[in-house]
N, C-alpha and C positions, 0 to 999 in steps of 0.2 A: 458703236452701233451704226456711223454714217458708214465706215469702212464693211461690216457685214455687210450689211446693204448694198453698197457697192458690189462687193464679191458675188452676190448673187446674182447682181442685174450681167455682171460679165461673165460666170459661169453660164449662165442660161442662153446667152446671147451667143459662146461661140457653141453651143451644144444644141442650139438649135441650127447652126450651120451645118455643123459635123451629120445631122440629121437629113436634112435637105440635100446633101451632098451624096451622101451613102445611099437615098431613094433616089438619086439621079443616075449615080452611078451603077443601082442595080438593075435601072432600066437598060443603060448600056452596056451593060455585062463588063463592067472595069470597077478597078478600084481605086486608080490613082484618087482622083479628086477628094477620094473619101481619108486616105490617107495622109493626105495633105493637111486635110480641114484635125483630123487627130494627132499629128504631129504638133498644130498651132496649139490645141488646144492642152496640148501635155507641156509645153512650153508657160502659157498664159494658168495654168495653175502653179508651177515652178515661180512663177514671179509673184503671182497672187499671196502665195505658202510665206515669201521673201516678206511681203509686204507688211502680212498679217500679224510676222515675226517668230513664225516654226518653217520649219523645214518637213515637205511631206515625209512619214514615212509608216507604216501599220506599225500599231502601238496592241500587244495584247495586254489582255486583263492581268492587273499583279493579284499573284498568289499571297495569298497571308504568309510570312516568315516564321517558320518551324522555330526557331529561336525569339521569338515575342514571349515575352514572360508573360504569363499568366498574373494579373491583378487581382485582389481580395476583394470582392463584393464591396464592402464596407470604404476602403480605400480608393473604388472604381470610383462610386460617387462622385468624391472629390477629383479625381484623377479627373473626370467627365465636368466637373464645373470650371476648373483650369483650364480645361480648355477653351469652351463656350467663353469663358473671362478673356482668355487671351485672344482670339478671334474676333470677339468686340471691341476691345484694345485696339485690332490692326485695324478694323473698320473704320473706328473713332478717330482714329490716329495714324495716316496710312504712310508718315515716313517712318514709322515704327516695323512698320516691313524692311526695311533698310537693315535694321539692326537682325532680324530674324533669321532672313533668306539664305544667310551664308550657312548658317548648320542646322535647322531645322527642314524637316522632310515632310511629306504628307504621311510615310511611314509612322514617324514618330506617333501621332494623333490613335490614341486607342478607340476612340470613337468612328470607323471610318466615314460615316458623314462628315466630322470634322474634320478627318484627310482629306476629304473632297473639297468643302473650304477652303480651305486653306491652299491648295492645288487652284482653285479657282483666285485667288487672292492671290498668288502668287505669279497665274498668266498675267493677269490685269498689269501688275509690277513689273513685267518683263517687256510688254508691250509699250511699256508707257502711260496706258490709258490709269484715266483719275480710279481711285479707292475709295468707293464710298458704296453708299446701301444700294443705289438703284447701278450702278455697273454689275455690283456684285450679284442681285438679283438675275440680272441680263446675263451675266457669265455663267452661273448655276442652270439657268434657263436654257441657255446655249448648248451646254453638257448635257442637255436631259436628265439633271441631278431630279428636279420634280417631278416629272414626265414617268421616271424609272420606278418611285416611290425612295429613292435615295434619302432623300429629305424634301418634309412637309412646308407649305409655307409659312405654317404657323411655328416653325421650326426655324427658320430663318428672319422672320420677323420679331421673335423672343431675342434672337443673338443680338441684332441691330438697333433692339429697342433695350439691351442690357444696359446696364449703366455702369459707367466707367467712369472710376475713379482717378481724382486728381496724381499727377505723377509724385511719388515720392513715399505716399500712404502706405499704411500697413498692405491694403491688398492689390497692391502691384507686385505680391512675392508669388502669383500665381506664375509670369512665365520665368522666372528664376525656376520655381519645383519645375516645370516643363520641359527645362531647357536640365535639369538634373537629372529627367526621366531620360531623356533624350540623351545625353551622356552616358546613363548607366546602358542603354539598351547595346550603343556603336559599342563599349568596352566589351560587352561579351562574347 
C-alpha cells in the first residue's frame, strides 16, 4: 500500500511537469521541452511498472473458453463451495499459495469472482507483499473488483471470515477435487 502510494505521488509529480512544460511550450510555439518532460516520464513509469513487479503492457478482457465444460446445477453448488473453501485456505494459510500457483489458473475457477480472487491472491504472491484479508481487500479494491459489482463486500468478507479446517481432515479434499477439475479441463 506504502509503494501504491508512492507511485502515485510520482506519477503525479512528473505529469504535472509534462503539463507545465507543454503550456510553456505552446506559448513558444516549440515542443522540445514538452517532449523531454514525456520522454522522462515514459521512462519513470518503465521503472515504476519494474518496481511494482509487471511489466506495462494492455491486457484485454479474457473471453470465456468455448471448451469450459458446462457443470450440473446440482454439482455447481459444490463445485462453487470448493472454491470459496480453497480461497479461504490460501487466505488462512498464504504459503499454501506456494503449493497452488504452479498449475492452478484464474481460468480454472468456474465462479469468475473466484477467478478474480484468486488472480488477486496470486499478484500479492508474486510481488511479495503479505497474504492476508486486509491486502487482499486492498488488492480487490485496487482492481475495481467492488467498484465494477464483480464481487460484494459481503462477498468477500464470508470467504475470509470462512473457517478453515485443520490440515489433514476430511475437508481439505476440497482443493484436491479442484485441482482434479483443473486437470480434467487442461486434458481436453
Amino acid at each position: 500500500m506504502v509503494l501504491e502510494g508512492a507511485i502515485h505521488r510520482t506519477i503525479t509529480e512528473h505529469t504535472v511537469r509534462l503539463h507545465q512544460a507543454a503550456r510553456a511550450d505552446a506559448l513558444r510555439g516549440d515542443v522540445e521541452e514538452a517532449l523531454h518532460h514525456a520522454d522522462v516520464l515514459t521512462g519513470v513509469l518503465g521503472d515504476l511498472a519494474r518496481r511494482w513487479g509487471t511489466e506495462p503492457h494492455p491486457v484485454a478482457p479474457a473471453a470465456p473458453s468455448a471448451t469450459t465444460p458446462v457443470v450440473p446445477p446440482v454439482r455447481a453448488d459444490r463445485v462453487a463451495e470448493d472454491e470459496r473453501f480453497l480461497l479461504a485456505v490460501l487466505v488462512e494459510q498464504p504459503n499454501a499459495v506456494d503449493e497452488v500457483v504452479g498449475w492452478l489458473r484464474p481460468g480454472d475457477f468456474t465462479d469468475p469472482a473466484h477467478g478474480q480472487l484468486y488472480r488477486c491472491l496470486g499478484a500479492l504472491h508474486h510481488r511479495g507483499e503479505p497474504v492476508d484479508r486486509i491486502t487482499l481487500l486492498w488488492e480487490a479494491q485496487r482492481r475495481g473488483l467492488l467498484a465494477d459489482g464483480t464481487l460484494s463486500g459481503d462477498q468477500l468478507t464470508a470467504l475470509c471470515d470462512g473457517v478453515v479446517p485443520e490440515p489433514g481432515s476430511s475437508d481439505m479434499a476440497a482443493p484436491t477435487r479442484l485441482r482434479a477439475t483443473a486437470e480434467l479441463r487442461t486434458d481436453r
